[in-house]
C-alpha positions as CSV (number, residue, x, y, z in Angstrom):
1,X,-31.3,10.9,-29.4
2,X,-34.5,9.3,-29.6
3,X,-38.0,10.9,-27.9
4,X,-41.0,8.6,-26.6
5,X,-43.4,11.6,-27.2
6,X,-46.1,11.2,-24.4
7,X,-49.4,12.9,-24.4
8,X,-51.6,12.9,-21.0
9,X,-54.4,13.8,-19.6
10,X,-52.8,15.6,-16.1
11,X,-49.4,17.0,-16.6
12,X,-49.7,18.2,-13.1
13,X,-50.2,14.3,-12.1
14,X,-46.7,13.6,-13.5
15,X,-43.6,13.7,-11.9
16,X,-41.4,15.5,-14.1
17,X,-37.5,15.3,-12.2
18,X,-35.3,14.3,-14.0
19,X,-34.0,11.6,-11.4
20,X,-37.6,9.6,-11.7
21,X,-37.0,9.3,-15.2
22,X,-33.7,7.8,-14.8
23,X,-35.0,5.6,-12.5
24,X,-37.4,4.6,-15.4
25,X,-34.4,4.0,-18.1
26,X,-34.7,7.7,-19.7
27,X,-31.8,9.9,-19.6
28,X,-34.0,13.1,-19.6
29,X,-37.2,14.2,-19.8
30,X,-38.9,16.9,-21.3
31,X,-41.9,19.5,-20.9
32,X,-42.9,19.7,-24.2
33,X,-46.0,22.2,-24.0
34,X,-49.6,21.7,-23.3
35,X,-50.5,18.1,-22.0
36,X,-47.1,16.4,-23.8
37,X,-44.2,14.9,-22.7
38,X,-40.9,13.9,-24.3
39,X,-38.9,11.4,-22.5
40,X,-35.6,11.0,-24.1
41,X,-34.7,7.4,-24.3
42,X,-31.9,7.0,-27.2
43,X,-31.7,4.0,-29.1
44,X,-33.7,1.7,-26.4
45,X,-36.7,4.0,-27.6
46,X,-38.3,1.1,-29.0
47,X,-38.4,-1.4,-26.6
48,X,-39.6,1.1,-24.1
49,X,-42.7,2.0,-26.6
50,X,-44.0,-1.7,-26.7
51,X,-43.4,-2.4,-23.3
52,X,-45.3,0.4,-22.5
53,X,-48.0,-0.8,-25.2
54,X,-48.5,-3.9,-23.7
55,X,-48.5,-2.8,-20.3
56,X,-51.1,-0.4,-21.7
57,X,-53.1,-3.6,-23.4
58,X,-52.7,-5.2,-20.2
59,X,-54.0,-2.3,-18.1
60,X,-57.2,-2.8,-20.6
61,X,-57.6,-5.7,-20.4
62,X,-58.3,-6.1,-16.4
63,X,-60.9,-3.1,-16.8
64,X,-62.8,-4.8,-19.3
65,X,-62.7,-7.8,-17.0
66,X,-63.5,-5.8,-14.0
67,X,-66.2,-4.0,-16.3
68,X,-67.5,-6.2,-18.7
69,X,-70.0,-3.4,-20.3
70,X,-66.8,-0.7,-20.6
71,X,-66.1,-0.1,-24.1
């Protein structure tokens, strides 16, 4: 099985049940220790991580925009 390995700021701001990740596309999720996260994705691993890129990009993006001094 293949992990997107997640690290965050908040653990305590994510919801960690099992059923949300599902939801989601994962088949598990995992508390990995300190502020990281494993969600367990198998072989769709990959599309997941450059969705989540872009969306990331994208999320950038508009705060720039919204911000144009923020670095």
């Amino acid at each position: 099985m293949t992990r997107l390995r997640l690290s965050v700021h908040n653990k305590e701001l994510v919801d960690m049940s099992k059923k949300t990740w599902q939801k989601l596309g994962a088949l598990d999720v995992v508390d990995a220790g300190g502020n990281n996260i494993q969600a367990i994705y198998g072989a769709s691993v990959s599309n997941v991580k450059i969705q989540l890129e872009d969306y990331l990009e994208e999320l950038t993006r508009q705060s720039n925009q919204a911000n144009p001094l923020a670095i």
